[in-house]
C-alpha positions as CSV (number, residue, x, y, z in Angstrom):
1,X,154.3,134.5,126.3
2,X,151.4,136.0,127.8
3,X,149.3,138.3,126.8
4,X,150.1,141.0,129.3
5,X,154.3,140.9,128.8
6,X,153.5,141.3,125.2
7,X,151.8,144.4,125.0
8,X,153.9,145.4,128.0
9,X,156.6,145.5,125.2
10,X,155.2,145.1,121.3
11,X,151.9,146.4,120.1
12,X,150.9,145.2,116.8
13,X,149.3,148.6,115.1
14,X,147.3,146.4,112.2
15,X,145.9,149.7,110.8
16,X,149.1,151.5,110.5
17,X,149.0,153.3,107.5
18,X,152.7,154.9,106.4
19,X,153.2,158.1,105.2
20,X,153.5,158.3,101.7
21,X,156.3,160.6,101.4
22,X,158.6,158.4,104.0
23,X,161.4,156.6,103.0
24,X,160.5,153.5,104.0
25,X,156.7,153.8,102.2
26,X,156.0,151.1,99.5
27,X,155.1,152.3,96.0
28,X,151.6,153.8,95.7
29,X,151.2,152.0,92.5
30,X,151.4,148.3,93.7
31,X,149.4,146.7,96.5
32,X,150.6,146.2,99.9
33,X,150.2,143.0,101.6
34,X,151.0,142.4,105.8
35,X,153.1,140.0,106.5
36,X,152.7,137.3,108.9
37,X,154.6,137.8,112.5
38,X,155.5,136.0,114.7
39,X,157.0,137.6,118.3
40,X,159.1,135.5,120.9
41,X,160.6,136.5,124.0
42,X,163.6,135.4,126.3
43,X,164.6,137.2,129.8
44,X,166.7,139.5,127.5
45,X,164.8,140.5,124.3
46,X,161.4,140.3,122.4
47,X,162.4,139.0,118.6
48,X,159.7,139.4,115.9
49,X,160.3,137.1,113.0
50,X,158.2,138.4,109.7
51,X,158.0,136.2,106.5
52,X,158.5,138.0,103.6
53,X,159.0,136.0,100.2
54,X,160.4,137.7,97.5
55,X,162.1,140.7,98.8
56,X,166.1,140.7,99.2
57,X,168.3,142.5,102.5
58,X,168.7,145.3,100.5
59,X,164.9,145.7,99.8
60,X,164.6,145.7,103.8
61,X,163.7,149.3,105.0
62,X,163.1,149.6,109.0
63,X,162.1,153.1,110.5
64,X,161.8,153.9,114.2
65,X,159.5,157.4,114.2
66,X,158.6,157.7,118.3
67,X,157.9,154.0,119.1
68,X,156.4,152.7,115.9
69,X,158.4,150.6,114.0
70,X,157.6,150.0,110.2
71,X,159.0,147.4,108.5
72,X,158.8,147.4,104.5
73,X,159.8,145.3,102.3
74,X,159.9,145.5,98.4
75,X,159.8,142.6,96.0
76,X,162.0,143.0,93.3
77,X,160.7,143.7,89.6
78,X,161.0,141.2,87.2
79,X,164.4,142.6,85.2
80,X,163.7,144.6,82.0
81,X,164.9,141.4,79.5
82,X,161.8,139.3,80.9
83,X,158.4,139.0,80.0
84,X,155.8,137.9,82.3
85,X,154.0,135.3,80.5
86,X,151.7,133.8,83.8
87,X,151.2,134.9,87.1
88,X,150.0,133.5,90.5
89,X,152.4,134.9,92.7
90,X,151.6,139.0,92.3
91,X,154.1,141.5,92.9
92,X,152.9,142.9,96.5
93,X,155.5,144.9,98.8
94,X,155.1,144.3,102.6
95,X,154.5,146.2,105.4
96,X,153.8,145.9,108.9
97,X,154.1,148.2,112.1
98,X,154.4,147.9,115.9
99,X,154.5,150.1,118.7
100,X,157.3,149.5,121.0
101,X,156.4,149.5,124.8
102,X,159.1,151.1,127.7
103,X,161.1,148.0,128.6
104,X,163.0,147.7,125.1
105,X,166.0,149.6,124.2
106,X,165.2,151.8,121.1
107,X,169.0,152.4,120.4
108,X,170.3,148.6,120.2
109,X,167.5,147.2,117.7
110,X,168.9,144.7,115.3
111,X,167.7,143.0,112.5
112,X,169.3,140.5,109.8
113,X,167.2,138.8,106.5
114,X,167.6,135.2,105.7
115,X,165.7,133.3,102.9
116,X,162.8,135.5,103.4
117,X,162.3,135.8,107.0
118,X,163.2,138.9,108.6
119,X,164.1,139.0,112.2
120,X,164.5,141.9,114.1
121,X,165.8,141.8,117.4
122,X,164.6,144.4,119.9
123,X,166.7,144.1,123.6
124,X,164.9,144.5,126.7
125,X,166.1,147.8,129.0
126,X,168.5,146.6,131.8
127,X,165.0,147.3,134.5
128,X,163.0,145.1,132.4
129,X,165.4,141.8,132.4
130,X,165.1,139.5,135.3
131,X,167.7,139.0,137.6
132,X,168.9,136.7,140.1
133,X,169.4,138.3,143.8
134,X,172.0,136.4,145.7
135,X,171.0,135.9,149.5
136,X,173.8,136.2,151.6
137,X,174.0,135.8,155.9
């Protein structure tokens, strides 16, 4: 992908800080750690692909405010009946946010958690896919 189609459609904001009161904010109390991202693109949409260890669908929050989109992600608490007894893996919640250029479709975003990686789908606009123009006689 070069450099040029990708901020033409997905701006990585690496200094995006969330407000606090938002739904999708992590909890003030734990640290916050930015997942790794990857971003691919075909003729007909720009997929970013996050890894997030730890953190469940349901522990998925994704908000579109303008054309950022912040993706948080929780890791769960270790359930009441445990005791932690060592730790090397700390409990960090995720978040990263992009800025969305013109050529994707804000309404038809889609995203689906697997084994950690998150994958949100964004569509490009009908203007931004390519075409094929058929040449007739």
């Amino acid at each position: 992908m070069s450099e040029k189609n990708l901020e033409k459609n997905v701006n990585i904001v690496s200094n995006k800080t969330q407000d606090q009161s938002s739904p999708a904010a992590p909890q003030a109390n734990r640290p916050v750690r930015i997942p790794r991202a990857d971003i691919y693109q075909n003729g007909d949409n720009v997929e970013l692909k996050l890894d997030m260890p730890g953190v469940s669908k349901e522990n998925v929050q994704i908000e579109l405010k303008s054309s950022i989109l912040t993706l948080t992600g929780k890791v769960s608490d270790l359930p009441s009946e445990w005791s932690l007894i060592h730790c090397e893996t700390p409990l960090r919640d995720y978040q990263r946010a992009f800025e969305l250029g013109p050529d994707v479709d804000l309404e038809n975003i889609k995203a689906t958690m697997n084994a950690g990686v998150l994958r949100v789908t964004l569509p490009k606009v009908a203007a931004a896919k390519p075409r094929k123009i058929e040449v007739t006689a």
